[in-house]
Backbone as JSON Lines, residues from 0, in Angstrom:
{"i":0,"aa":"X","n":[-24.27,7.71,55.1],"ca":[-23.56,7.51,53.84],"c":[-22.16,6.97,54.1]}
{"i":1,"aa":"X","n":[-21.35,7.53,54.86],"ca":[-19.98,6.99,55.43],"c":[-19.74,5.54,55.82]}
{"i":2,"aa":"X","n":[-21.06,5.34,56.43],"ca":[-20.73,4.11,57.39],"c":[-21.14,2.96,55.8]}
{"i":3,"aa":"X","n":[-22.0,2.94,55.04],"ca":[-22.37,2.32,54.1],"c":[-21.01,1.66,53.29]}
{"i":4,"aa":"X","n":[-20.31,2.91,53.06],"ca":[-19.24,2.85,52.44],"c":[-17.93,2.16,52.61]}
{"i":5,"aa":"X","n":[-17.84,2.59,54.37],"ca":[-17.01,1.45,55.23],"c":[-17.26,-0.17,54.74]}
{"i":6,"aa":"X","n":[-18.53,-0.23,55.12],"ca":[-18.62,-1.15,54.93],"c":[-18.74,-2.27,53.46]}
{"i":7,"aa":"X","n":[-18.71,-1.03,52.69],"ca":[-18.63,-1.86,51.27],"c":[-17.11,-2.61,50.81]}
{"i":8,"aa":"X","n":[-16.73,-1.49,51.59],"ca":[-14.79,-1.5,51.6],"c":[-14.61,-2.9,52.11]}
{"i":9,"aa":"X","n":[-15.25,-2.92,53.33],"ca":[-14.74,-4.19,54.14],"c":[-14.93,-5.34,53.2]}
{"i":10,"aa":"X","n":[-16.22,-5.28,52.92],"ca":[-16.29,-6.61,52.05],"c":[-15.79,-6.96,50.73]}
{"i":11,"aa":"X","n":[-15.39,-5.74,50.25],"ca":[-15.2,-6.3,48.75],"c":[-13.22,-6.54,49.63]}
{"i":12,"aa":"X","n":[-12.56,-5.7,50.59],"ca":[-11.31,-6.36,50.55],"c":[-11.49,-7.43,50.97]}
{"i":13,"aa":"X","n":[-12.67,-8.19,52.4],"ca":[-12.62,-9.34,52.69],"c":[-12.95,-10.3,51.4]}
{"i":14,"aa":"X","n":[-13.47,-10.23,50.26],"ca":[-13.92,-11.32,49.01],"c":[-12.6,-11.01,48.45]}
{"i":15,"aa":"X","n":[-11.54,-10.64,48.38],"ca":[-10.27,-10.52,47.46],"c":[-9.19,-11.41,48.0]}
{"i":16,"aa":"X","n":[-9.33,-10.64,49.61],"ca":[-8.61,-11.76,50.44],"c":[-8.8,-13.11,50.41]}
{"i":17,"aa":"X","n":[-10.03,-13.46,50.6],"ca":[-10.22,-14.77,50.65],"c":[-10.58,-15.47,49.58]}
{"i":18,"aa":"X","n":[-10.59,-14.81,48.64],"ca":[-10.98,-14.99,46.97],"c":[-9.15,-15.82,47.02]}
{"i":19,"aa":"X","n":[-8.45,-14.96,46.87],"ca":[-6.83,-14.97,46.54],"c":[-6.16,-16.22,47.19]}
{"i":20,"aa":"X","n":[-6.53,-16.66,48.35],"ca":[-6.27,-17.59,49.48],"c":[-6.64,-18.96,48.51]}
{"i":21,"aa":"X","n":[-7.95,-19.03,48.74],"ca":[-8.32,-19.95,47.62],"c":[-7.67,-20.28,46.75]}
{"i":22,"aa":"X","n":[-7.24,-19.45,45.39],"ca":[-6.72,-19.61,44.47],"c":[-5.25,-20.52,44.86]}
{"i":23,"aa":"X","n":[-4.72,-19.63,45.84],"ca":[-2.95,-19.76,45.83],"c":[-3.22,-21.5,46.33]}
{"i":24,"aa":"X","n":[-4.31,-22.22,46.51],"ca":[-3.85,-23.43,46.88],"c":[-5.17,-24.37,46.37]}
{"i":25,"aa":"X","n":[-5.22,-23.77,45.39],"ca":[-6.5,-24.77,44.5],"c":[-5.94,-25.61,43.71]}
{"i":26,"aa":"X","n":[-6.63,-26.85,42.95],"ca":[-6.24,-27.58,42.27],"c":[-5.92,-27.61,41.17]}
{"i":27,"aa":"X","n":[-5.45,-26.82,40.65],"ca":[-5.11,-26.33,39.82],"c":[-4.24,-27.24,38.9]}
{"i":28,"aa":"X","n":[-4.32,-27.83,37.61],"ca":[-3.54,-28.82,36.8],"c":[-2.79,-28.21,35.9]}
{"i":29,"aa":"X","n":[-2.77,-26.8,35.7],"ca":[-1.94,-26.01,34.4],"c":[-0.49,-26.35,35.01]}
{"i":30,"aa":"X","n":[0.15,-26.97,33.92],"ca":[1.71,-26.99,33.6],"c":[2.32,-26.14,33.28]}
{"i":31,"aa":"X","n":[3.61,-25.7,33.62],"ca":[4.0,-24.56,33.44],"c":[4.34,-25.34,31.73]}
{"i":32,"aa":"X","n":[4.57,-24.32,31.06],"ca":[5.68,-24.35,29.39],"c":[7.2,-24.35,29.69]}
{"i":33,"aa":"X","n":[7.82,-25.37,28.73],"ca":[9.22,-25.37,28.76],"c":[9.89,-24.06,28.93]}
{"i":34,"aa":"X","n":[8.99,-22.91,28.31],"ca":[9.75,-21.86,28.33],"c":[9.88,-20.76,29.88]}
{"i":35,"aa":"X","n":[8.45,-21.27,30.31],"ca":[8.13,-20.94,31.81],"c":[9.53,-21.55,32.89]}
{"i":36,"aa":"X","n":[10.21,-22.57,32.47],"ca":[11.01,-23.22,33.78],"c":[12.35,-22.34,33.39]}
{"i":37,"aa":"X","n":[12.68,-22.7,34.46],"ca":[14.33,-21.54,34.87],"c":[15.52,-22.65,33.76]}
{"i":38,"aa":"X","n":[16.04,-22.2,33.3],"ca":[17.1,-22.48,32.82],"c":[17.89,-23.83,33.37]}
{"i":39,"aa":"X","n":[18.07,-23.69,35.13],"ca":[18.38,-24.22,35.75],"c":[17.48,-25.79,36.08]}
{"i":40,"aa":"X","n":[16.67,-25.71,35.53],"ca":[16.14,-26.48,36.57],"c":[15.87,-27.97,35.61]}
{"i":41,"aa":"X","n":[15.6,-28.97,36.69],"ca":[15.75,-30.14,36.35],"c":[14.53,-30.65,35.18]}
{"i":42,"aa":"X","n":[14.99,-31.6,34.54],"ca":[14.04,-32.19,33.22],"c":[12.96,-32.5,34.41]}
{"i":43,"aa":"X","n":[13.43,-33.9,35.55],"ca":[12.74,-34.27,36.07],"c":[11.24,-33.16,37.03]}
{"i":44,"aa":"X","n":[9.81,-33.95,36.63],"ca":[9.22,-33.43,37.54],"c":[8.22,-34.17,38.93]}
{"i":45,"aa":"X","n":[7.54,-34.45,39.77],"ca":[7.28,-34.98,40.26],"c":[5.89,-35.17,39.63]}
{"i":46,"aa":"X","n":[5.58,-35.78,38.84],"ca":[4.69,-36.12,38.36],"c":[3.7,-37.08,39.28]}
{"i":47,"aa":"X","n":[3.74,-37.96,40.08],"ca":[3.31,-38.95,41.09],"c":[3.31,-38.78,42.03]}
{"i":48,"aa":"X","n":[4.01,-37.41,42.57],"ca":[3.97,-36.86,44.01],"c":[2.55,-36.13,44.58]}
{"i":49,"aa":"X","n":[1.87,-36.08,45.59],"ca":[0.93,-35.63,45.83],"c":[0.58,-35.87,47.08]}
{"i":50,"aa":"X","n":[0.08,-35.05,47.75],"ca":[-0.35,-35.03,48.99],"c":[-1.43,-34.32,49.24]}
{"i":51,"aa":"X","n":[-2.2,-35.61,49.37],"ca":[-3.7,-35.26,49.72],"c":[-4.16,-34.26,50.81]}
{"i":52,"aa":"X","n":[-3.26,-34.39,51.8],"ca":[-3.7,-33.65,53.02],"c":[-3.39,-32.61,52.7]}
{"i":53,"aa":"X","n":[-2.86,-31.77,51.49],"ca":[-2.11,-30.2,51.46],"c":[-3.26,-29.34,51.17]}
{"i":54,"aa":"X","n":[-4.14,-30.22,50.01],"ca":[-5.18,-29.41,49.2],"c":[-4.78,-29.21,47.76]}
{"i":55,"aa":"X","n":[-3.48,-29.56,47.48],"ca":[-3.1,-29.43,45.89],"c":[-1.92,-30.5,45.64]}
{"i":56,"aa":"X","n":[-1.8,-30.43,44.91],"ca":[-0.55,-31.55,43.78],"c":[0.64,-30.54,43.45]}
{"i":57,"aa":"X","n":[1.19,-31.67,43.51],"ca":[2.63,-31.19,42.93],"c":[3.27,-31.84,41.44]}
{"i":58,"aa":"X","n":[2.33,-31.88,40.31],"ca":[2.47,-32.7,39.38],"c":[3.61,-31.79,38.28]}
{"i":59,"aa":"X","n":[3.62,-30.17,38.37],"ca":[3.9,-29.5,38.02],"c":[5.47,-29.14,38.34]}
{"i":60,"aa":"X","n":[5.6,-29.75,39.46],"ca":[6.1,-29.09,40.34],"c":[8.5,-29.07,39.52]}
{"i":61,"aa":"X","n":[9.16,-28.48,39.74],"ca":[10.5,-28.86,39.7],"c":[11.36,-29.31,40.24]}
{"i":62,"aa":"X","n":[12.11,-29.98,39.79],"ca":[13.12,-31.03,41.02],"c":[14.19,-30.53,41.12]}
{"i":63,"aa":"X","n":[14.43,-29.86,42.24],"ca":[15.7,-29.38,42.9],"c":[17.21,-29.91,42.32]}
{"i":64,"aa":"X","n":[18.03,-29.66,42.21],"ca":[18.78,-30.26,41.24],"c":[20.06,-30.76,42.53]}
{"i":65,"aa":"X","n":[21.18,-31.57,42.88],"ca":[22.0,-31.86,43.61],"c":[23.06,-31.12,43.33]}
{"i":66,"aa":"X","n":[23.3,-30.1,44.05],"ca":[24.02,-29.06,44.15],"c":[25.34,-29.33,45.52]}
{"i":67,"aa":"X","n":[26.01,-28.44,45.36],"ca":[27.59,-28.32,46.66],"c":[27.48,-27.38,46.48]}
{"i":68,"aa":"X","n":[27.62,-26.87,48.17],"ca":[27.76,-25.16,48.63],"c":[28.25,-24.73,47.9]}
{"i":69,"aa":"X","n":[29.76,-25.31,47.49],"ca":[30.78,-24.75,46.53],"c":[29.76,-23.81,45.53]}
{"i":70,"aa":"X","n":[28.91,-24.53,44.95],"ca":[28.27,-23.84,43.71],"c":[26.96,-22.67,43.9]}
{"i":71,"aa":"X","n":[27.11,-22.72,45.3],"ca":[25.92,-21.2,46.17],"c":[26.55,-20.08,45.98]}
{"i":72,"aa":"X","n":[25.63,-19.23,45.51],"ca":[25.48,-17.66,46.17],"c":[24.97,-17.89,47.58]}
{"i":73,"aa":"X","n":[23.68,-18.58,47.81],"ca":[23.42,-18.66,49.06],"c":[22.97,-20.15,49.26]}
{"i":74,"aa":"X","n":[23.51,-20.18,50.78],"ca":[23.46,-21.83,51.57],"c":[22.25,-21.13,52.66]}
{"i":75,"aa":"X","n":[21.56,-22.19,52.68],"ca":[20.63,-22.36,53.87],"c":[20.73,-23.51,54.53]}
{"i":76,"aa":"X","n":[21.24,-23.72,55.75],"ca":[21.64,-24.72,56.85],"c":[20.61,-25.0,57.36]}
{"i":77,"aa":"X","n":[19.82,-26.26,57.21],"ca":[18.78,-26.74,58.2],"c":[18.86,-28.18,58.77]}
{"i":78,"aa":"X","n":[18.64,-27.99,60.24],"ca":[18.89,-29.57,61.08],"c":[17.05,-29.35,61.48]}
{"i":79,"aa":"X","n":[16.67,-30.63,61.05],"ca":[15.08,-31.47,60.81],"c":[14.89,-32.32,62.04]}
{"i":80,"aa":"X","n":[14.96,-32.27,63.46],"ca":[15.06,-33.31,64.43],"c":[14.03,-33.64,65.38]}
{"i":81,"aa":"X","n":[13.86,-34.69,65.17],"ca":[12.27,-34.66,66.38],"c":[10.95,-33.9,65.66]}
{"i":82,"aa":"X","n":[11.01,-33.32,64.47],"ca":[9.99,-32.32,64.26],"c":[10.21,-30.94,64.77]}
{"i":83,"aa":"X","n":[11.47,-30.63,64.73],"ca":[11.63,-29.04,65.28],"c":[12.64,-28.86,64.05]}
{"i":84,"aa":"X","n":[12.28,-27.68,63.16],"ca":[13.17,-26.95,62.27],"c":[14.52,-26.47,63.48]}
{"i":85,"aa":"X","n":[15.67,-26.33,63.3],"ca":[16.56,-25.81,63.64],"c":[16.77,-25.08,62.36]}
{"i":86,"aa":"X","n":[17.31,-23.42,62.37],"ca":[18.11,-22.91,61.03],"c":[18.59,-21.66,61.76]}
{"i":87,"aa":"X","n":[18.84,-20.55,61.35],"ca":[19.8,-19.56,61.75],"c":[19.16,-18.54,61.41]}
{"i":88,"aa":"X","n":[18.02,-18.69,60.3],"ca":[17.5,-17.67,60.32],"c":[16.05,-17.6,59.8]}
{"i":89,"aa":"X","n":[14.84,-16.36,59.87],"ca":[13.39,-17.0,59.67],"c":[13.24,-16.79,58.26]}
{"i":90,"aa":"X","n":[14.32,-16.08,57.87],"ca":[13.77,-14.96,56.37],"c":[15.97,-15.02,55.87]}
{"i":91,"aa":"X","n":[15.96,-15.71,54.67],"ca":[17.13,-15.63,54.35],"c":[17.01,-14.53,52.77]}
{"i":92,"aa":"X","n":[17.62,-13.84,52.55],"ca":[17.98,-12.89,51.66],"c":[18.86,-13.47,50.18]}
{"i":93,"aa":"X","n":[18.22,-13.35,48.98],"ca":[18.89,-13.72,47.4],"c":[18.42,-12.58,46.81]}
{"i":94,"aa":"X","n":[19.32,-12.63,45.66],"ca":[19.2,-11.98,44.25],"c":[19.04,-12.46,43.44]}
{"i":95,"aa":"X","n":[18.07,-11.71,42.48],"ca":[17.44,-12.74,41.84],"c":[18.75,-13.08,40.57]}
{"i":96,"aa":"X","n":[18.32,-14.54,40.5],"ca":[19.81,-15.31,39.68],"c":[20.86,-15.9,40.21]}
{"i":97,"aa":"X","n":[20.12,-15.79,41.81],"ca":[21.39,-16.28,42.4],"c":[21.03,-18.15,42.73]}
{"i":98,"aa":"X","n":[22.19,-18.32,43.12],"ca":[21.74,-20.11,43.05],"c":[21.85,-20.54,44.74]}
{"i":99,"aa":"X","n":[20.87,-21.05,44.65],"ca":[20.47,-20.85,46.29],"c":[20.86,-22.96,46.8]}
{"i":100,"aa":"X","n":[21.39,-23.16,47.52],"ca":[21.45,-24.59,47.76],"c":[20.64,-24.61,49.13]}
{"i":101,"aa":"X","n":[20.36,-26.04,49.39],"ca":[20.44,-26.1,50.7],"c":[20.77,-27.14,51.32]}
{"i":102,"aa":"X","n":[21.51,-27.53,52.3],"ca":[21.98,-28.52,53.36],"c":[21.19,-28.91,54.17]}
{"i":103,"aa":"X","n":[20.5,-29.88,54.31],"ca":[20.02,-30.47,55.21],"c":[19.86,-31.77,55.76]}
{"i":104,"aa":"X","n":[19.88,-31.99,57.3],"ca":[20.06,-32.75,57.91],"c":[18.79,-33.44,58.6]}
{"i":105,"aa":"X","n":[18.53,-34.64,58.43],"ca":[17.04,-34.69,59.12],"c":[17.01,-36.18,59.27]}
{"i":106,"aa":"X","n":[15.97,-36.14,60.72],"ca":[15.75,-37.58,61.5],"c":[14.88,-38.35,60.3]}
{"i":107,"aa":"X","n":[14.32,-37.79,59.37],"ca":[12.89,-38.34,58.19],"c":[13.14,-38.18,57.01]}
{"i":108,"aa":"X","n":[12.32,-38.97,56.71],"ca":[12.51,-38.67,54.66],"c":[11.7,-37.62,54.87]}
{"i":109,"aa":"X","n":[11.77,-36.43,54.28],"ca":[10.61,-35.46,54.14],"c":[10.61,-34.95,51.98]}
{"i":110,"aa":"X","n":[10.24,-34.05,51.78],"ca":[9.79,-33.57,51.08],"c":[10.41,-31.65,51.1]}
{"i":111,"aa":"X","n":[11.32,-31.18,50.43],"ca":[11.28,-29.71,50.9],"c":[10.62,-28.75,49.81]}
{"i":112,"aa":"X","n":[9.74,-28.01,50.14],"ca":[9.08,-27.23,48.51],"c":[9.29,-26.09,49.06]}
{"i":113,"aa":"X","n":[9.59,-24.94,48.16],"ca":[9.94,-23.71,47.9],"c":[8.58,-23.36,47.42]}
{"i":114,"aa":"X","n":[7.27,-22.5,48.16],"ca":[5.89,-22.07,47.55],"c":[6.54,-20.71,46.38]}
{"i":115,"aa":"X","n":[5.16,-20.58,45.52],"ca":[5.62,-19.43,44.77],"c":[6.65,-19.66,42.83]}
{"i":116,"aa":"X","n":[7.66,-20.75,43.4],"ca":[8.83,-21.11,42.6],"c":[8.29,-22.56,42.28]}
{"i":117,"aa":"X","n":[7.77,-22.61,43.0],"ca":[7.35,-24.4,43.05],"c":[8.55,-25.59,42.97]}
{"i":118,"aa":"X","n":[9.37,-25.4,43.52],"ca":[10.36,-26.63,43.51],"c":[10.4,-27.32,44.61]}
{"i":119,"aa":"X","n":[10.66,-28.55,44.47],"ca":[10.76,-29.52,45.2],"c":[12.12,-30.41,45.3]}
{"i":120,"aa":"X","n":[12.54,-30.65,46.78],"ca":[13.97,-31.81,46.89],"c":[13.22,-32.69,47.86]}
{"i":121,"aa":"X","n":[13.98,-33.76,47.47],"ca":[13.71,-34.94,48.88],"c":[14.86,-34.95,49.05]}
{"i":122,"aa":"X","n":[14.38,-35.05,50.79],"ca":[15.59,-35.31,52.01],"c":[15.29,-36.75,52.32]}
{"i":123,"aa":"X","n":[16.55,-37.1,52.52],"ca":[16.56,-38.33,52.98],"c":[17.33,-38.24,54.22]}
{"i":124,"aa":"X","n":[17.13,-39.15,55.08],"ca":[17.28,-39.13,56.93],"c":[18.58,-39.46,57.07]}
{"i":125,"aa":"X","n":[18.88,-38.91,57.5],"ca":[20.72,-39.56,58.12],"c":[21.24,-38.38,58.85]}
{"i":126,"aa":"X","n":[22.4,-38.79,59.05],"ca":[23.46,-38.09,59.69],"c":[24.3,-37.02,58.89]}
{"i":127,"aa":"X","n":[24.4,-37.76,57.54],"ca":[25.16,-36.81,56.35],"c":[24.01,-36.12,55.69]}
{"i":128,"aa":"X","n":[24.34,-34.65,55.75],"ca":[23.42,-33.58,55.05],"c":[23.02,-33.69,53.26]}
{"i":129,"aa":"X","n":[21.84,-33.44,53.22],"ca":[21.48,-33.49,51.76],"c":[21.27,-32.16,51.13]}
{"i":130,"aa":"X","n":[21.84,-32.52,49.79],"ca":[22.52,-31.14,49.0],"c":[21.98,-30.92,47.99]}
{"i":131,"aa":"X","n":[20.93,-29.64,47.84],"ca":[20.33,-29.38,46.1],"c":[20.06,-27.74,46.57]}
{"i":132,"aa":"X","n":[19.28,-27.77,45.27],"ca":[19.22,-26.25,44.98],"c":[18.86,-26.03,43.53]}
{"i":133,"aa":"X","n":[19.1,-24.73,43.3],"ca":[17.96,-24.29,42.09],"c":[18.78,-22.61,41.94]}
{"i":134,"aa":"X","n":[18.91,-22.31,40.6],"ca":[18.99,-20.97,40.18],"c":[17.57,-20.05,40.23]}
{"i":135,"aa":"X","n":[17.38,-18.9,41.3],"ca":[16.41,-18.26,41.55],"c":[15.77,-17.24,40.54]}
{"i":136,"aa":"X","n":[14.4,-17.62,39.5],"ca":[14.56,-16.73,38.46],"c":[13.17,-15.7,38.38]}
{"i":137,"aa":"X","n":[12.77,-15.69,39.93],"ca":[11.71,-14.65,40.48],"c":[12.07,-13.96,41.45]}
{"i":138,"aa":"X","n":[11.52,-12.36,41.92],"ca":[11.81,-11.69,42.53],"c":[10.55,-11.91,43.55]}
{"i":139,"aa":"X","n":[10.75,-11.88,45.48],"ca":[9.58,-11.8,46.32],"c":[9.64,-12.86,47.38]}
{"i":140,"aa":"X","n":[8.59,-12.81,47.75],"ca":[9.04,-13.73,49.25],"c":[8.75,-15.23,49.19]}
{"i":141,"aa":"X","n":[9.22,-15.86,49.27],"ca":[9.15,-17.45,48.92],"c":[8.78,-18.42,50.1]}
{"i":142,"aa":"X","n":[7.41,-18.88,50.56],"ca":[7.69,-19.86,51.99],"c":[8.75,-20.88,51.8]}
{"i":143,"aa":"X","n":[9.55,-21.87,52.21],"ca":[9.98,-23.13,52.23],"c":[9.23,-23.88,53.5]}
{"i":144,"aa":"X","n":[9.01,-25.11,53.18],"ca":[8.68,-25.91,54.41],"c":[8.75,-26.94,54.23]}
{"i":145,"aa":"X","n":[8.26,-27.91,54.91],"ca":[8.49,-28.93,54.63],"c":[7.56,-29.92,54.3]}
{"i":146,"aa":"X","n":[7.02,-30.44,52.98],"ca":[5.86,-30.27,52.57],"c":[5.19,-31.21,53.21]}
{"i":147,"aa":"X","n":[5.45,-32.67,53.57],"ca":[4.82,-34.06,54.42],"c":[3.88,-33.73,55.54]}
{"i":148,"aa":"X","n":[4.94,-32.46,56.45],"ca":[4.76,-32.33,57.75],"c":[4.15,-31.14,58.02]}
{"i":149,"aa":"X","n":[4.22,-30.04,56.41],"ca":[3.8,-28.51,56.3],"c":[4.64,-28.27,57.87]}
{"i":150,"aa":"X","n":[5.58,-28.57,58.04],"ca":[6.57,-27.38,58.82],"c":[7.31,-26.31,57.71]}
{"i":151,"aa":"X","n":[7.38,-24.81,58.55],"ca":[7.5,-24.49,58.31],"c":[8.88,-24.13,58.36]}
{"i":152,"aa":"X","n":[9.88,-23.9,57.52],"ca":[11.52,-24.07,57.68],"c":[11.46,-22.05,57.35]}
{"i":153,"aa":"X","n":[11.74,-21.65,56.47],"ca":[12.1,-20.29,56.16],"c":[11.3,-19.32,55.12]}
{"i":154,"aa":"X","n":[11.57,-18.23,55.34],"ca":[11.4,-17.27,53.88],"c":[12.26,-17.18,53.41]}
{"i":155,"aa":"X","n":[12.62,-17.23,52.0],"ca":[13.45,-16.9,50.96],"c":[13.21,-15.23,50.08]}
{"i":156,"aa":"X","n":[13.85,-14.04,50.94],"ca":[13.7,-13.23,50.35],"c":[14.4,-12.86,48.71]}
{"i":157,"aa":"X","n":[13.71,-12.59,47.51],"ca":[14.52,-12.16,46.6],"c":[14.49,-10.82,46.23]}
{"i":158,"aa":"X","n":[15.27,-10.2,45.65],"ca":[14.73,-9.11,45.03],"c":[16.06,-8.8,43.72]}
């Protein structure tokens, strides 16, 4: 009787797990509602952006707005070189409401998305760092990466 049971366990958590996995990166076309987007955040959306190789679209998605540290609660420093994230840290810490920028420096045009929040900035390659950001209006752990290359840059803790 025990062992039956084990094993019912296993499977119904293994079908949730991998049920959930699925979901978080299916194709999903629902738009958020005007009333769904942060206050902050840009009219613009990437409507034409998409990357086939990810498994989903970013049609939904929000455009990072061009921000100066000046205007951070929190800065996240990232140098993009050769394909190696450089940053300072794996997991950076916000509150929620706080306005998060980020600086970055990179050899490529890339793409940066915030999973979870769904926003999106393009970096453009140079020497001089590129500057946006977004008022944070969810609490939890956020991947960032870099969406072209799916490197992975940081967690964005909120709470």
């Amino acid at each position: 009787m025990m062992k039956f049971y084990k094993a019912t366990i296993c499977i119904i958590a293994t079908s949730l797990l991998f049920g959930n996995g699925i979901m978080a990166c299916s194709d999903s076309v629902d738009t958020p509602s005007d009333s769904d987007r942060s206050s902050h955040s840009s009219d613009e959306s990437y409507e034409n952006k998409e990357t086939s190789d990810h498994g989903h679209d970013h049609g939904s998605s929000n455009a990072m707005e061009t921000l100066s540290p000046e205007q951070a609660d929190v800065v996240i420093e990232v140098e993009y070189l050769e394909g190696e994230v450089i940053t300072s840290e794996s997991r950076v810490s916000a509150s929620e409401g706080d306005v998060v920028v980020f600086s970055i420096v990179s050899d490529v045009d890339e793409l940066i998305h915030v999973h979870g929040v769904d926003y999106l900035g393009e970096v453009s390659s140079g020497s001089s760092p590129s500057y946006f950001g977004f008022k944070i209006e969810a609490s939890g752990i956020f991947e960032v990466e870099f969406e072209d290359s799916r490197t992975f840059i940081t967690e964005l803790l909120v709470k």
